[in-house]
N, C-alpha and C positions, 0 to 999 in steps of 0.2 A: 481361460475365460477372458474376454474382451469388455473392457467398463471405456464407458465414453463419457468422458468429463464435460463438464456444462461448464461457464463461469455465469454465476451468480451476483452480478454486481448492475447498479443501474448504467444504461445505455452510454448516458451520456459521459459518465467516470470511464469507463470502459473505453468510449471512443474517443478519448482525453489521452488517456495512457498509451493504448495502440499507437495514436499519429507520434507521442512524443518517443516511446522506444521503436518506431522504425528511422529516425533519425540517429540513434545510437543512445548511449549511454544518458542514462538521465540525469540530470544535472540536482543539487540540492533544493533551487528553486520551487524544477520542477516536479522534484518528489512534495516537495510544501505545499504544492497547487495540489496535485492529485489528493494527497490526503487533508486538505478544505473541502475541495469540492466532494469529499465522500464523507463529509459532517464531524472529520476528526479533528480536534482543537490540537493545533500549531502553536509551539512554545511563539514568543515574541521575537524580533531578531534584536541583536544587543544594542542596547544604545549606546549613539557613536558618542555622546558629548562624554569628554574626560569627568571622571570621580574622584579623582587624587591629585592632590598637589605639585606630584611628581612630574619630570621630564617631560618634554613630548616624544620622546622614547621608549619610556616607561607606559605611558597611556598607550601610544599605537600597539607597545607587547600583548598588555594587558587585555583592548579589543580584538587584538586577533585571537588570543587564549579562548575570549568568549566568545567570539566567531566558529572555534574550533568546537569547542562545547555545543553549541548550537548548531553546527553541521552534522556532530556524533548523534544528538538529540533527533532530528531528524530524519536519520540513516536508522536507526535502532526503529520509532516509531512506522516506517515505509516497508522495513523490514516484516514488522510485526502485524499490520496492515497485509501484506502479500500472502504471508502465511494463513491469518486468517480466512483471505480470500482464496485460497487454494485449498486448506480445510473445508473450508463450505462449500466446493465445488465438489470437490470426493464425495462427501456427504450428499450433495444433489445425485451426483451421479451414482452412486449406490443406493440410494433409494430407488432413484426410476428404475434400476437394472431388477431391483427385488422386487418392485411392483409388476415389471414386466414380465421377470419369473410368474408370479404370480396369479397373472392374467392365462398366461399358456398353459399351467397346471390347469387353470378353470374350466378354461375353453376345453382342454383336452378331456375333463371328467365331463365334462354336459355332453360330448358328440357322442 
């Protein structure tokens, strides 16, 4: 059995995503663009001004730590995003494929 997957996603998110994975690998950015522009709320990125007393050694560790947390964050959310969108595309497509059974059954009992 042969199922043909649909993607299920507005146009313009879709032609967003396409142009930036035919350039390669998507970058953190622009996974943060694609899932704004598909109405998903993006953690904040860290603020840069120091919080602690400490070094400027200490401060630049500490924003990168939360750089890093905040790229994890965003990796995890893109992820779960694609999934989803890939879940609802099976689902489109197995429906139309059941409806389409179900049109040829019909057709065949009325001739």
């Amino acid at each position: 059995m042969r199922v043909q997957i649909t993607v299920a996603a507005s146009f313009s998110a879709c032609k967003l995503e396409r142009a930036l994975q035919e350039k390669g690998m998507l970058t953190i950015d622009q996974k943060a663009a694609i899932l704004r522009k598909a109405g998903i709320t993006v953690p904040a990125f860290p603020d840069r001004s120091p919080r602690s007393q400490g070094s400027a050694d200490d401060a630049e560790a500490a924003l990168a730590a939360a750089v890093h947390r905040w790229s994890e964050a965003i990796d995890v959310l893109y992820v779960q995003y694609a999934a989803a969108r890939a879940a609802r595309s099976l689902r489109d497509a197995e429906q139309a494929h059941q409806l389409d059974a179900l049109r040829r059954a019909a057709d065949r009992s009325s001739a």
